[in-house]
DSSP file (Angstrom, degrees, kcal/mol; ACC not computed):
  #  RESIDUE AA STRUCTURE BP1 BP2  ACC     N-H-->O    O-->H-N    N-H-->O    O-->H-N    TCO  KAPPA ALPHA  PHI   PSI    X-CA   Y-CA   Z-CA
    1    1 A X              0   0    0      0, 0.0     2,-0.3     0, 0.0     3,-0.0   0.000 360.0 360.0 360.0 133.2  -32.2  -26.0   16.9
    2    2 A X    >   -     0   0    0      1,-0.1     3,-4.5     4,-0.0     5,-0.4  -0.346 360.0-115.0 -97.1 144.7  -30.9  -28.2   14.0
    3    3 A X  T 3> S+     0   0    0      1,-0.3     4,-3.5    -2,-0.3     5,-0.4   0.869 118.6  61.7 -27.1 -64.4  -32.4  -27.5   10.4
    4    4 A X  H 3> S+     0   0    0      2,-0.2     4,-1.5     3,-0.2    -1,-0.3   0.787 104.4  46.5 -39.7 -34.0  -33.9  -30.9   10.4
    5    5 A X  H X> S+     0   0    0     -3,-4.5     3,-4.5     2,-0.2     4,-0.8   0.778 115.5  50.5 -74.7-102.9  -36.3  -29.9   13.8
    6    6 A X  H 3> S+     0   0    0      1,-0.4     4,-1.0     2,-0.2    -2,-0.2   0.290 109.8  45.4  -9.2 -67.1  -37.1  -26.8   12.0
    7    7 A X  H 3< S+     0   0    0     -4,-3.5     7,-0.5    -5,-0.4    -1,-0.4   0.843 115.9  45.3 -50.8 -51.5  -38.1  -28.5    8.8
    8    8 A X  H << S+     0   0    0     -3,-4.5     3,-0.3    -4,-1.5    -1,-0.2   0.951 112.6  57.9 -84.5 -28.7  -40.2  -31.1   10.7
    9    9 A X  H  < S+     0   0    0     -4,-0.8     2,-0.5     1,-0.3    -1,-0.3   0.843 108.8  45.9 -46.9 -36.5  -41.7  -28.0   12.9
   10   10 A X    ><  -     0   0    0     -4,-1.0     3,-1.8    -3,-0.3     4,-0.3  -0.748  68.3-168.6-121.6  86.4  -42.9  -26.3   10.0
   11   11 A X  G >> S+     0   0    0     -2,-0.5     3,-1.5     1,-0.3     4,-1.2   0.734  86.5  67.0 -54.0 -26.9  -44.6  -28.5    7.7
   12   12 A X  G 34 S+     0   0    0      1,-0.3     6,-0.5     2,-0.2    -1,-0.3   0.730  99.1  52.5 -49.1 -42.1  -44.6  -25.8    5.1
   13   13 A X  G <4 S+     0   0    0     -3,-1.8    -1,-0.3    -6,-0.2     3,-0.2   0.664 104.3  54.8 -45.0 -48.3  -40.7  -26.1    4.8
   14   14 A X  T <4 S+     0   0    0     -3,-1.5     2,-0.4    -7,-0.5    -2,-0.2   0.991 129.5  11.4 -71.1 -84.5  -41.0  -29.9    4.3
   15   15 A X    ><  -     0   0    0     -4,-1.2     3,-4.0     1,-0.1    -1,-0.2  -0.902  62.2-153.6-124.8 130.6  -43.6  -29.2    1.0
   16   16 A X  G >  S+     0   0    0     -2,-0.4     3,-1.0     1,-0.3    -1,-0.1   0.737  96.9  65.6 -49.4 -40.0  -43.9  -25.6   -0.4
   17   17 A X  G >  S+     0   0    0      1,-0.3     3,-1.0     2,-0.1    -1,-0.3   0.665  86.3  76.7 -90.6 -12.4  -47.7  -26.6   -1.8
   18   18 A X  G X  S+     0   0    0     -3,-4.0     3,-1.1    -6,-0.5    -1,-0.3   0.461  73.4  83.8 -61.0  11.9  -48.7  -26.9    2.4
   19   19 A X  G <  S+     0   0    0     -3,-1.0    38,-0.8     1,-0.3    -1,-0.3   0.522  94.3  37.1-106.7  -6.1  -48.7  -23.1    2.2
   20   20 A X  G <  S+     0   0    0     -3,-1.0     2,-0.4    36,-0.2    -1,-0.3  -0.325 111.2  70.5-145.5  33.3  -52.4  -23.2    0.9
   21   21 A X  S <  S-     0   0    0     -3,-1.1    35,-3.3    33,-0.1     2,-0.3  -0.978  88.7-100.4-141.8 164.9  -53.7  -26.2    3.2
   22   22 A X  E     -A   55   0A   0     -2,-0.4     2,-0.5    33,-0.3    33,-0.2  -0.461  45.1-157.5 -69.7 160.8  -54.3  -26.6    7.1
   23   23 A X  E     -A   54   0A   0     31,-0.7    31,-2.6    -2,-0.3     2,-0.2  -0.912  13.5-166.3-153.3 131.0  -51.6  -28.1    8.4
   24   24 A X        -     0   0    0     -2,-0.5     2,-0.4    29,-0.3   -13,-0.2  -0.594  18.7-119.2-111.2 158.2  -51.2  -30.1   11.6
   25   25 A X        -     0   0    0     -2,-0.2   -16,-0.1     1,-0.1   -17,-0.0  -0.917  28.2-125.6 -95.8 129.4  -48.0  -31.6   14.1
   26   26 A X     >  -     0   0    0     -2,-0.4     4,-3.5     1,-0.1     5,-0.2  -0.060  46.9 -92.4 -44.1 157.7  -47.7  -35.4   14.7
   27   27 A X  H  > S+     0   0    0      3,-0.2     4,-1.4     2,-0.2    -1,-0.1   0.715 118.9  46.2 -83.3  -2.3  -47.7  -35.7   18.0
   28   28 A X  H  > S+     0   0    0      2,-0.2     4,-2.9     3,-0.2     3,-0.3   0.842 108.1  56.3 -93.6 -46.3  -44.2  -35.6   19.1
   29   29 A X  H  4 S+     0   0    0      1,-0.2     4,-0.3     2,-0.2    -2,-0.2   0.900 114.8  40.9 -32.5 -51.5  -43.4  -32.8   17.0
   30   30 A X  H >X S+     0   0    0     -4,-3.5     4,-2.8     1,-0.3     3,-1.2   0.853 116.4  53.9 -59.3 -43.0  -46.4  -30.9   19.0
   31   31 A X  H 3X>S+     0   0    0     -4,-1.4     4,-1.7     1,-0.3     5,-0.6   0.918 115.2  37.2 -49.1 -57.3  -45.1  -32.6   22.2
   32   32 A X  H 3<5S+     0   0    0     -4,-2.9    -1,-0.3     3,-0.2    -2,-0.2   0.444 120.8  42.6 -79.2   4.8  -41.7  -31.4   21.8
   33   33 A X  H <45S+     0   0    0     -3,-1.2    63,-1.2    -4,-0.3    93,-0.5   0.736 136.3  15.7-130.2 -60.7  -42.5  -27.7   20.3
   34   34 A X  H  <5S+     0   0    0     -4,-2.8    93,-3.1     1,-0.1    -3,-0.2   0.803 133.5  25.5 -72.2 -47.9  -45.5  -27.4   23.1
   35   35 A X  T  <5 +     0   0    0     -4,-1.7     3,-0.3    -5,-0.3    -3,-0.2   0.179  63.0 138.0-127.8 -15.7  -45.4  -29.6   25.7
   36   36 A X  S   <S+     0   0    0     -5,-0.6     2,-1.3     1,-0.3    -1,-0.1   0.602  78.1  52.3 -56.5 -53.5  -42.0  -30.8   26.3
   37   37 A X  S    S+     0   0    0     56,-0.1     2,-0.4    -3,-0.1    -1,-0.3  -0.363  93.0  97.1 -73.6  46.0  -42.2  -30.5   30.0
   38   38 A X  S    S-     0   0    0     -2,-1.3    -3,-0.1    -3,-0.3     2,-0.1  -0.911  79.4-113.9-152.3 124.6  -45.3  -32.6   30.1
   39   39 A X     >  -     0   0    0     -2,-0.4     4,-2.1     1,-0.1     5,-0.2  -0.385  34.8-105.9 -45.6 148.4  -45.5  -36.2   30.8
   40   40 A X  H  > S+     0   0    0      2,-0.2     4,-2.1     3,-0.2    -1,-0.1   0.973 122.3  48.8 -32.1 -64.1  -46.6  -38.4   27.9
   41   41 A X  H  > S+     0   0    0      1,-0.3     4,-1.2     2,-0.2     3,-0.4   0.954 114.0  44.0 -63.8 -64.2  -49.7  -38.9   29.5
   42   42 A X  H  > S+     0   0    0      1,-0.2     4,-2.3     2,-0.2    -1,-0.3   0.907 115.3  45.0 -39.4 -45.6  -50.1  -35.5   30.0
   43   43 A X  H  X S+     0   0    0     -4,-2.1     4,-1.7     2,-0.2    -2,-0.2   0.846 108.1  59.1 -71.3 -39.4  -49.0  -34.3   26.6
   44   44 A X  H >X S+     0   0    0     -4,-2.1     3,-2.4    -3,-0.4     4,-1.0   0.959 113.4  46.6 -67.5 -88.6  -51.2  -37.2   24.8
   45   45 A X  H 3X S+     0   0    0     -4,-1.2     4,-1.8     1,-0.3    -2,-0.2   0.551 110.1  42.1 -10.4 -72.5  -54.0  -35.4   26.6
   46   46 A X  H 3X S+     0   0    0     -4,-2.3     4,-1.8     2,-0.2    -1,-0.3   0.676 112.9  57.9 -58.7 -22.9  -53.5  -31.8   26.1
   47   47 A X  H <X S+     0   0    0     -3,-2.4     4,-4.0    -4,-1.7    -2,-0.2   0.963 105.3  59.0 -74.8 -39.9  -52.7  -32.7   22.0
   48   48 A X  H  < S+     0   0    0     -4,-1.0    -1,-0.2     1,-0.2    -2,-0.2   0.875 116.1  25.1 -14.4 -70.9  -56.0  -34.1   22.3
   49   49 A X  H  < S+     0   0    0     -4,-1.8    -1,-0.2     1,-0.1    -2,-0.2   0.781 132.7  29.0 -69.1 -30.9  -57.8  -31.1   23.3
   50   50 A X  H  < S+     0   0    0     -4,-1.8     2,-0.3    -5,-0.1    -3,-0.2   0.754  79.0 108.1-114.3 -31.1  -55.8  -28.4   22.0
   51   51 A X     <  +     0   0    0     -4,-4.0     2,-0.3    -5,-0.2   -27,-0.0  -0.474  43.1 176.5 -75.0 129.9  -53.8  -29.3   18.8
   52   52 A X        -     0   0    0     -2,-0.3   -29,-0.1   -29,-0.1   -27,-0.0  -0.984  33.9-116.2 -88.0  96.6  -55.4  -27.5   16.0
   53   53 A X        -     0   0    0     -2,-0.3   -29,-0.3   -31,-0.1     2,-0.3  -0.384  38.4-145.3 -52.6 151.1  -54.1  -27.6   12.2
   54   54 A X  E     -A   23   0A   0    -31,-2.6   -31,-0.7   -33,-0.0   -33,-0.1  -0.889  28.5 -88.6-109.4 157.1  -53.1  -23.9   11.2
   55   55 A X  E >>  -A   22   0A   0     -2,-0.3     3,-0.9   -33,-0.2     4,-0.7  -0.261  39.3-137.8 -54.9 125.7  -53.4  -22.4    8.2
   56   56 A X  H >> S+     0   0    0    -35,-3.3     4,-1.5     1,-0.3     3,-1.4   0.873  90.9  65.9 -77.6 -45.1  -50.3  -23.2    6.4
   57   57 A X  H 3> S+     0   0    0    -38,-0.8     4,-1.9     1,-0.3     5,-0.4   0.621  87.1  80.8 -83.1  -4.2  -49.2  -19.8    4.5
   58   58 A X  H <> S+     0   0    0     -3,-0.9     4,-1.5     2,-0.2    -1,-0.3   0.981 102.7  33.3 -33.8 -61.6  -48.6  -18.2    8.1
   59   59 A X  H <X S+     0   0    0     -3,-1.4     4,-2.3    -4,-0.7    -2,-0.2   0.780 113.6  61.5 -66.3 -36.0  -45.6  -19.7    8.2
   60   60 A X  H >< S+     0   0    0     -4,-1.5     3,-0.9     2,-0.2    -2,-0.2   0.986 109.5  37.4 -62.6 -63.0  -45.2  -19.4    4.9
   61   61 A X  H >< S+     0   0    0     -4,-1.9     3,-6.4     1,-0.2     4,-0.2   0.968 121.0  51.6 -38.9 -85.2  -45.3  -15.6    4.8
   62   62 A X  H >< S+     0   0    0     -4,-1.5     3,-1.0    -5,-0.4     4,-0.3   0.650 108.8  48.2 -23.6 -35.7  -43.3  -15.6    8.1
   63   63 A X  T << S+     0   0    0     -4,-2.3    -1,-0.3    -3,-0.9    -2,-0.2   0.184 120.6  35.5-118.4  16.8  -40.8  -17.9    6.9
   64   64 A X  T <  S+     0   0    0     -3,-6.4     3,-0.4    -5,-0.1    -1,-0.3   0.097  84.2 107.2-148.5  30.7  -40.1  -15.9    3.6
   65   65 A X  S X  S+     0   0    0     -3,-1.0     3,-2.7     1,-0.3    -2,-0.1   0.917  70.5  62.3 -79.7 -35.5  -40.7  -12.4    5.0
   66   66 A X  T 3  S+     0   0    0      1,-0.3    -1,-0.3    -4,-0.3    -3,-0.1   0.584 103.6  51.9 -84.6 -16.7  -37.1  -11.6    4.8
   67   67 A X  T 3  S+     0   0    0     -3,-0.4     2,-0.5     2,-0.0    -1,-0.3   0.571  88.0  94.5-109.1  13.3  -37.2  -12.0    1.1
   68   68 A X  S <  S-     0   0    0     -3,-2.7     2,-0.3    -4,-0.1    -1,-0.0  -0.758  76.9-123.0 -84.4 117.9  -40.0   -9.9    0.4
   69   69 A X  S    S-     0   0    0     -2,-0.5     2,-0.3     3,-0.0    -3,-0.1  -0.607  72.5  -6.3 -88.3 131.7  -39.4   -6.2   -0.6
   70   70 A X  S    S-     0   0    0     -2,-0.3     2,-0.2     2,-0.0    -2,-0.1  -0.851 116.6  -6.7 107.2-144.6  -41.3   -3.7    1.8
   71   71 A X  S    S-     0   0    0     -2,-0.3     2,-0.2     1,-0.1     3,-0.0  -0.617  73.2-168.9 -79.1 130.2  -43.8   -3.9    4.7
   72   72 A X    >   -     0   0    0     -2,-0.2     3,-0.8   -10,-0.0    -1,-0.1  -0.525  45.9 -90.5-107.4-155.3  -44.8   -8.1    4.8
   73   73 A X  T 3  S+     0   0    0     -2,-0.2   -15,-0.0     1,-0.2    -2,-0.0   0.820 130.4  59.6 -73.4 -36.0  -47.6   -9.5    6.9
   74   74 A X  T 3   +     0   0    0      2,-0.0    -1,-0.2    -3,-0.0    -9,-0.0   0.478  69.6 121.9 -70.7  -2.6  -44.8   -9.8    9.5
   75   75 A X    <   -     0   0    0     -3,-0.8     2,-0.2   -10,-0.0    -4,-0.1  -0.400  36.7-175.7 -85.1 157.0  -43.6   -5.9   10.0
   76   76 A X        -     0   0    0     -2,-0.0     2,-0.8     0, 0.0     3,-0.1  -0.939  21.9-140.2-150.5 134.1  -44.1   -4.8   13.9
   77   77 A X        -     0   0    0      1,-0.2    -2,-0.0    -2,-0.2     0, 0.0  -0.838  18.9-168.5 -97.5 141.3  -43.3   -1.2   14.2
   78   78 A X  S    S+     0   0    0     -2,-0.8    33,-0.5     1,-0.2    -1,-0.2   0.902  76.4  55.4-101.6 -31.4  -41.4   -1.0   17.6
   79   79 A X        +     0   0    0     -3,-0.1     2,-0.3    31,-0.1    -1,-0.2   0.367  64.7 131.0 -61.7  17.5  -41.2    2.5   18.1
   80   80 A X        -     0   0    0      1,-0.2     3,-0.2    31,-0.1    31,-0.0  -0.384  35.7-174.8 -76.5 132.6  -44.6    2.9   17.9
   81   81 A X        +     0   0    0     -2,-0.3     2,-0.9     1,-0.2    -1,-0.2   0.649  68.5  82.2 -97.0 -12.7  -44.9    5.0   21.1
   82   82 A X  S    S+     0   0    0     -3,-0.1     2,-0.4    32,-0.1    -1,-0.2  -0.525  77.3 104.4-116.0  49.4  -49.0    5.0   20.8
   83   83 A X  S    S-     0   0    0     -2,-0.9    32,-0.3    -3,-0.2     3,-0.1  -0.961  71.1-107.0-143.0 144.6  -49.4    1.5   22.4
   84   84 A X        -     0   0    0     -2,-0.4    65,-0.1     1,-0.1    -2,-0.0  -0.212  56.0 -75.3 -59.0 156.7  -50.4   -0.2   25.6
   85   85 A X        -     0   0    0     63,-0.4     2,-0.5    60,-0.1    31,-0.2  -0.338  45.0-141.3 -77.6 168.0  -48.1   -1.6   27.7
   86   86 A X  E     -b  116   0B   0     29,-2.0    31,-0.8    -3,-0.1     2,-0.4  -0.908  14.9-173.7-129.0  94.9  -46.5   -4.9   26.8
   87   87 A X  E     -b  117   0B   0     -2,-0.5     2,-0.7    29,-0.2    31,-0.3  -0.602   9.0-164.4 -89.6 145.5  -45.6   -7.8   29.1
   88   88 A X  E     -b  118   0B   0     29,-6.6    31,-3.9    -2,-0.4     2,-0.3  -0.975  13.5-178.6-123.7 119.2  -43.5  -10.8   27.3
   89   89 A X  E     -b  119   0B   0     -2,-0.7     2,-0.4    29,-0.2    31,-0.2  -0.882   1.0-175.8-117.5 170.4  -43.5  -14.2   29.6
   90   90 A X  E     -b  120   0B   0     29,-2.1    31,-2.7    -2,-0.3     2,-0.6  -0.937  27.6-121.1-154.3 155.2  -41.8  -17.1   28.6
   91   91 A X  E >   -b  121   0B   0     -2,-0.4     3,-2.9     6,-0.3     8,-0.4  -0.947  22.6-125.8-111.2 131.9  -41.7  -20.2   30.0
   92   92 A X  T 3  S+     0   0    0     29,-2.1     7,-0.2    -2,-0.6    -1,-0.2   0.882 112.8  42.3 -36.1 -61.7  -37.7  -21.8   31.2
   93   93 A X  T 3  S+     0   0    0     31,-1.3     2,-1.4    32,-0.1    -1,-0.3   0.205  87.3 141.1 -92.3  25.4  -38.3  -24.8   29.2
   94   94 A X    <   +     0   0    0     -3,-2.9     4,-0.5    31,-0.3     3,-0.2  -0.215  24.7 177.4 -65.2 106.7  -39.9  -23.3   26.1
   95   95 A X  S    S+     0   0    0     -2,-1.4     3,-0.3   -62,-0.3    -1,-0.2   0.910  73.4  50.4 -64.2 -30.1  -39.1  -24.6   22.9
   96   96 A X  S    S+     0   0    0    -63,-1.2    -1,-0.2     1,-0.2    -2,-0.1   0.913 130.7   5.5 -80.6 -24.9  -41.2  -22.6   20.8
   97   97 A X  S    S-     0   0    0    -64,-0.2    -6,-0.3    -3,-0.2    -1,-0.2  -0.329  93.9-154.3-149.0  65.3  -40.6  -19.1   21.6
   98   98 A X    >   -     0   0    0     -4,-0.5     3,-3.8    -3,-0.3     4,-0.5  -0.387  29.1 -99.3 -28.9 108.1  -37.8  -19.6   24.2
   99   99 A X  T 3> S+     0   0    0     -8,-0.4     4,-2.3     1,-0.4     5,-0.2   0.421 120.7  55.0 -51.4 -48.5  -36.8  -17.2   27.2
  100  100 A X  H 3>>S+     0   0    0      2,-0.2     4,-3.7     3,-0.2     5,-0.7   0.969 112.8  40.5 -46.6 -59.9  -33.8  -15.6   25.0
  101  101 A X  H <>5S+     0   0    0     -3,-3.8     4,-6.4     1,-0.2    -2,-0.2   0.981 116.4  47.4 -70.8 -46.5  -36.0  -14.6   22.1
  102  102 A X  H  >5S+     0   0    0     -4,-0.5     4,-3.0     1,-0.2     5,-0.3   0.911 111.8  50.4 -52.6 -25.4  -38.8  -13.5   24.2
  103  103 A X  H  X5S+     0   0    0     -4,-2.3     4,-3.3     2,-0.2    -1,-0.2   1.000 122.1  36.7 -61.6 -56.3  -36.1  -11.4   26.4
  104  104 A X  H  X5S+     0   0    0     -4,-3.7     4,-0.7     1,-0.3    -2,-0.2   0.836 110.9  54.2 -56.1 -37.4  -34.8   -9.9   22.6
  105  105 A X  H ><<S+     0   0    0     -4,-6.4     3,-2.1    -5,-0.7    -1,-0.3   0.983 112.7  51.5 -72.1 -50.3  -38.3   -9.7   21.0
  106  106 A X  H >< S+     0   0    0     -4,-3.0     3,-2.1     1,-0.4    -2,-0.2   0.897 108.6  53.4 -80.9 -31.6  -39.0   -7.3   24.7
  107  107 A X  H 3< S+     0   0    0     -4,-3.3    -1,-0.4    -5,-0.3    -2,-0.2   0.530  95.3  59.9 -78.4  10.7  -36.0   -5.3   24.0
  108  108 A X  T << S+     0   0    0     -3,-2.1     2,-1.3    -4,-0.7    -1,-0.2   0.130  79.1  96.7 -96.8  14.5  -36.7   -4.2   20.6
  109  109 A X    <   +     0   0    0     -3,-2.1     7,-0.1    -4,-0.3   -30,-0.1  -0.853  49.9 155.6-103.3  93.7  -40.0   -2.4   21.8
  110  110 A X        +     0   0    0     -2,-1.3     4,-0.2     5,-0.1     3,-0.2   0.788   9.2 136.6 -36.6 -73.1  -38.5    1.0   22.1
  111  111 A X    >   -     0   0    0    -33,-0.5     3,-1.7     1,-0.1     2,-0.3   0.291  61.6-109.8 -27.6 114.7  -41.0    3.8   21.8
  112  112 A X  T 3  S+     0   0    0      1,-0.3    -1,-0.1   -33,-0.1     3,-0.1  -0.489  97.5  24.0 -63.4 128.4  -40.2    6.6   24.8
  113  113 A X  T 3  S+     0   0    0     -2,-0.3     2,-0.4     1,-0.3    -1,-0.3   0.281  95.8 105.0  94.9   8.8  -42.6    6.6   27.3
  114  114 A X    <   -     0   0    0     -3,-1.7     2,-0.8    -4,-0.2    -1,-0.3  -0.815  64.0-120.4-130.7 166.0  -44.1    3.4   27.2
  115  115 A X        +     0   0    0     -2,-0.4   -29,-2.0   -32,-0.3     2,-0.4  -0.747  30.5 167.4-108.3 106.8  -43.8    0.4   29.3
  116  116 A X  E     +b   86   0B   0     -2,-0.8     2,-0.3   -31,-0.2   -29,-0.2  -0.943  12.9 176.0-134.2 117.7  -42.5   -3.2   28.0
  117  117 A X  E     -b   87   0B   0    -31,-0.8   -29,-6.6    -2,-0.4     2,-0.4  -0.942  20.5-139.7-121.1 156.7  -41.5   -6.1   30.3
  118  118 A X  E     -b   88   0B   0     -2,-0.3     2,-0.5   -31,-0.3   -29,-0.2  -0.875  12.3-168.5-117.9 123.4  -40.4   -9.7   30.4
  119  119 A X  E     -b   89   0B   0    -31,-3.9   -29,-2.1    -2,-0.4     2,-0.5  -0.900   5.0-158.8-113.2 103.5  -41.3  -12.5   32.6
  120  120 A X  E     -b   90   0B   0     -2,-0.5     2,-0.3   -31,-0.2   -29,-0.2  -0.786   4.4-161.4 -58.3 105.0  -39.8  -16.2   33.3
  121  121 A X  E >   -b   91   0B   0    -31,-2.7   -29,-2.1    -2,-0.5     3,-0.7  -0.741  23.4-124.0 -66.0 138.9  -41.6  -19.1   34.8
  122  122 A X  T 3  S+     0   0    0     -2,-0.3     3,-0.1     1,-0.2    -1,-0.0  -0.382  84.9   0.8 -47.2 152.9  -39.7  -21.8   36.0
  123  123 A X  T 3  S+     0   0    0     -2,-0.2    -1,-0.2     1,-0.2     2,-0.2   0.476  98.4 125.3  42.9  24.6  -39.9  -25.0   35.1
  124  124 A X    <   -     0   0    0     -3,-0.7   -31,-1.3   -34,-0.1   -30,-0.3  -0.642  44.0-152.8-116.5 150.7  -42.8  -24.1   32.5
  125  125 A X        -     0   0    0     -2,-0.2   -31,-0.3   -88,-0.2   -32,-0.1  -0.686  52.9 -71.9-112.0-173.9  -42.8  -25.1   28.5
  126  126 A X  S >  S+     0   0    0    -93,-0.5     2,-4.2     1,-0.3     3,-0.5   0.819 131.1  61.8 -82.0 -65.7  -44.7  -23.0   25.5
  127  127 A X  G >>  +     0   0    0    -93,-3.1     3,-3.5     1,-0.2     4,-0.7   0.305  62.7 139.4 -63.0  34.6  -48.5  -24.5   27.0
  128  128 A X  G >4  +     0   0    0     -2,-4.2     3,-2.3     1,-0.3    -1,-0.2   0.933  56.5  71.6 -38.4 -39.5  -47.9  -22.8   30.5
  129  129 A X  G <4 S+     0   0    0     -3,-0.5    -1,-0.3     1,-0.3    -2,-0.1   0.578 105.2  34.5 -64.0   3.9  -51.7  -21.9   30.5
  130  130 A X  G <4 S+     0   0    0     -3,-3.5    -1,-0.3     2,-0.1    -2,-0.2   0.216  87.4 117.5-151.3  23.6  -52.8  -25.4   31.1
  131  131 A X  S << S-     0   0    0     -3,-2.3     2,-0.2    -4,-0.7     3,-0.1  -0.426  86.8 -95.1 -69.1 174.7  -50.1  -26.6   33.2
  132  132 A X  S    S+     0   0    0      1,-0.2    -2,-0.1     2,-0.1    -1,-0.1  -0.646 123.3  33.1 -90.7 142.6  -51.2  -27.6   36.9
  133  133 A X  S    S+     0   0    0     -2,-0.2     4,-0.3    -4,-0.1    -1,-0.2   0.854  73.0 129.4  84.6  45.2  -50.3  -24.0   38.6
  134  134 A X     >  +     0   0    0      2,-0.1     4,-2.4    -3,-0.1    -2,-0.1   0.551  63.6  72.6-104.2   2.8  -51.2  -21.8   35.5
  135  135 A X  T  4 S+     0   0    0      1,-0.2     5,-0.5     2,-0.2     4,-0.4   0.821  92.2  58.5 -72.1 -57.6  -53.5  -19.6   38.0
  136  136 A X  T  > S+     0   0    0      1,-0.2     4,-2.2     2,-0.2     5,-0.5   0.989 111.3  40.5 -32.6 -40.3  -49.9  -18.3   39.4
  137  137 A X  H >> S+     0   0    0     -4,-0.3     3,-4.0     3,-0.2     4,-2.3   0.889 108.6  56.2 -70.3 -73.6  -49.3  -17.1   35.9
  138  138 A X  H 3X S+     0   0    0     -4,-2.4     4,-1.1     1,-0.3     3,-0.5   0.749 113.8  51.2 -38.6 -73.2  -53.1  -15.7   35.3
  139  139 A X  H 3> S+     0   0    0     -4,-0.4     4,-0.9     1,-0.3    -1,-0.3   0.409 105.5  49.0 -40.6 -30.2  -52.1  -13.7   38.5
  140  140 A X  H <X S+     0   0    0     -3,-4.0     4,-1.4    -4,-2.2    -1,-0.3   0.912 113.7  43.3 -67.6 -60.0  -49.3  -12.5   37.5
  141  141 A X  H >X S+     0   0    0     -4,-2.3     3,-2.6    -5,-0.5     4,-2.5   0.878 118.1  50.8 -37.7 -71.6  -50.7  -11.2   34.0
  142  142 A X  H 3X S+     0   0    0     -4,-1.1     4,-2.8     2,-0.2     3,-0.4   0.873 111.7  43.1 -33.8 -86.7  -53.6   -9.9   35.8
  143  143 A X  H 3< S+     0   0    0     -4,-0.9    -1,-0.2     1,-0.2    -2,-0.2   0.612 113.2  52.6  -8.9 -43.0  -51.9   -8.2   38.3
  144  144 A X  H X< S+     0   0    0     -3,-2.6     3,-1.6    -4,-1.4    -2,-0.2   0.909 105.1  47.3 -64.3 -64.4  -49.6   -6.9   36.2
  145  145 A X  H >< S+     0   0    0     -4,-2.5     3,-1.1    -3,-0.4    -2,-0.2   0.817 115.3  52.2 -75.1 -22.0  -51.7   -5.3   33.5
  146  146 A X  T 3< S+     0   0    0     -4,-2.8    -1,-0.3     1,-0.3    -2,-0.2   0.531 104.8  51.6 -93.9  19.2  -53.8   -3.7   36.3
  147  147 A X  T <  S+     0   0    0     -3,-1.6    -1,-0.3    -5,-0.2    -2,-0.2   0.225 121.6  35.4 -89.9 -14.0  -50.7   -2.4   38.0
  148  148 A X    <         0   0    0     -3,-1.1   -63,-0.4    -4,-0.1    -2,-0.1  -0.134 360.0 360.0-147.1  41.7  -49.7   -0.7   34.4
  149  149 A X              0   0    0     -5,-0.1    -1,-0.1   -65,-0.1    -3,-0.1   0.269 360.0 360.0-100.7 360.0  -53.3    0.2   33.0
């Protein structure tokens, strides 16, 4: 993804002082981040309903953890062996948290004895839950976590 998507993805990037405001996506950022596989019409719809500003220094932490010395807001212990099991799904076309990282973020959850898998939808981007055919997903989850409870 080139610096310039990043930058407009994260308003915080753009100006430093968003880090203490809400902060919202135009609607193509949010279209393209969320939605990408979405019609216009669709996507104009769902930003409607769903897009939210977030709190700006989320990102802000996140996006400056790596220069922080210690534990940030952001540390995830992976060995931690004393956890439920962990499914990662990902949607083909996701932009935001794309089928690669979720495959990488499932393989750094270690901890012997415990159970962490990763799932791909076809055709789906980031909002899979309110594409038409998101029960197929809820059925998988479901299924899933009560096959490994």
């Amino acid at each position: 993804m080139p610096l310039s998507q990043i930058r407009s993805l994260f308003p915080v990037l753009k100006n430093p002082a968003n880090r203490h405001r809400a902060v919202g996506l135009d609607f193509d950022q949010w279209h393209d981040a969320f939605a990408n596989t979405f019609s216009e019409g669709q996507a104009r719809a769902a930003y409607e309903r769903y897009h939210i500003p977030a709190p700006g220094n989320i990102v802000g932490s996140s996006s400056l953890a790596n220069l922080h010395p210690g534990h940030a807001d952001t540390h995830v212990d992976f060995h931690n062996a004393d956890r439920a099991p962990l499914l990662f799904i990902s949607g083909e076309h996701d932009h935001l948290m794309p089928p690669k990282v979720q495959q990488s973020n499932a393989k750094h959850y270690k901890a012997e004895g415990t159970t962490t898998e990763f799932n791909v939808f076809p055709g789906r981007s980031h909002l899979m839950a309110v594409q038409e055919g998101w029960q197929e997903i809820a059925d998988y989850a479901l299924d899933w976590a009560l096959d490994h409870s």
